[in-house]
C-alpha positions in Angstrom: 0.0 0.0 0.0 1.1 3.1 -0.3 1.8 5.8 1.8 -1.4 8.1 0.7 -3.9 5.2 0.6 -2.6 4.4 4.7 -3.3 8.4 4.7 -6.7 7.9 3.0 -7.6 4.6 4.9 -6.8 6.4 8.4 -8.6 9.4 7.9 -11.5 7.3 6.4 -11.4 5.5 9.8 -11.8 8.7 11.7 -14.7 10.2 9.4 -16.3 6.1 10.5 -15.4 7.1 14.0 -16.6 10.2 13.8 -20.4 8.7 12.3 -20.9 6.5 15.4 -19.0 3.3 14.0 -16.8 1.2 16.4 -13.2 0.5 15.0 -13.8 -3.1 15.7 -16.1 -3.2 12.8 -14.5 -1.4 10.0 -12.8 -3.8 7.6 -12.3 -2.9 3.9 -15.2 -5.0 2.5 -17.6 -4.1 5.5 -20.9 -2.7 3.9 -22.4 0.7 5.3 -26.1 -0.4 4.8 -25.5 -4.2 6.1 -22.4 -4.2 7.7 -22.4 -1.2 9.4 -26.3 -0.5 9.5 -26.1 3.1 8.4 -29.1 5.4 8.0 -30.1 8.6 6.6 -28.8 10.4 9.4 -25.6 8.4 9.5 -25.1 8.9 5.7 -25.5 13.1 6.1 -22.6 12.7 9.0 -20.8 10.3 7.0 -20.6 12.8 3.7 -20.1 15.8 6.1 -16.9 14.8 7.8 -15.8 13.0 4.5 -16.1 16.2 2.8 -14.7 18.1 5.5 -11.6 15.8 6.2 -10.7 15.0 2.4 -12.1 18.8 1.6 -13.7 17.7 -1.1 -17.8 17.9 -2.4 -19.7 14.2 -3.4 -22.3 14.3 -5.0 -25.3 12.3 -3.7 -25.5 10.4 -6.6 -21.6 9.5 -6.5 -22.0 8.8 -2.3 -24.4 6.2 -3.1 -22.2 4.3 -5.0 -19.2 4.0 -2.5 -21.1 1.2 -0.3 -18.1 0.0 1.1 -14.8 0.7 3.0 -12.7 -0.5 -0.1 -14.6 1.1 -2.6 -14.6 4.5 -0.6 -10.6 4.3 -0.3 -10.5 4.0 -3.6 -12.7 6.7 -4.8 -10.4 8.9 -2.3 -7.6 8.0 -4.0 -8.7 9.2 -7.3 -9.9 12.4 -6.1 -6.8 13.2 -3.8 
C-alpha cells in the first residue's frame, strides 16, 4: 500500500469514527447499509466529515455508489 492510501484509509477510519461506528467493525469489505447499519442520518454525518476531512464535495448520486470501505478508499484515492 502506499503511503497516501494508509493516509486515505486512516482518515476514512476517523470520518467512521466520527459517524458512530466502532473501530472493531471497520474492515475494507464491511458494507455501510448491512455491515455497518447506516441510515439517513448516519449517511449526512458520514458525507459531512468525508467532505470536511478530504475537503472535497460528493455528490449524492456519487456517495451512493461507495457502499463499502474499499470502494470509498479508492474513490479517495482518485480524487486526492
Amino acid at each position: 500500500k502506499t503511503m497516501e492510501e494508509k493516509k486515505i484509509r486512516r482518515n476514512l477510519y476517523r470520518v467512521l469514527r466520527k459517524t458512530g461506528v466502532p473501530k472493531r467493525n471497520i474492515k475494507p469489505d464491511s458494507t455501510y447499509n448491512s455491515d455497518l447499519q447506516f441510515d439517513a442520518t448516519d449517511w449526512s454525518v458520514f458525507a459531512y466529515f468525508l467532505e470536511g476531512i478530504f475537503n472535497i464535495s460528493i455528490k449524492d448520486e456519487e456517495l451512493v455508489k461507495l457502499d463499502n470501505v474499499e470502494k470509498t478508499v479508492q474513490y479517495l484515492g482518485k480524487t486526492a
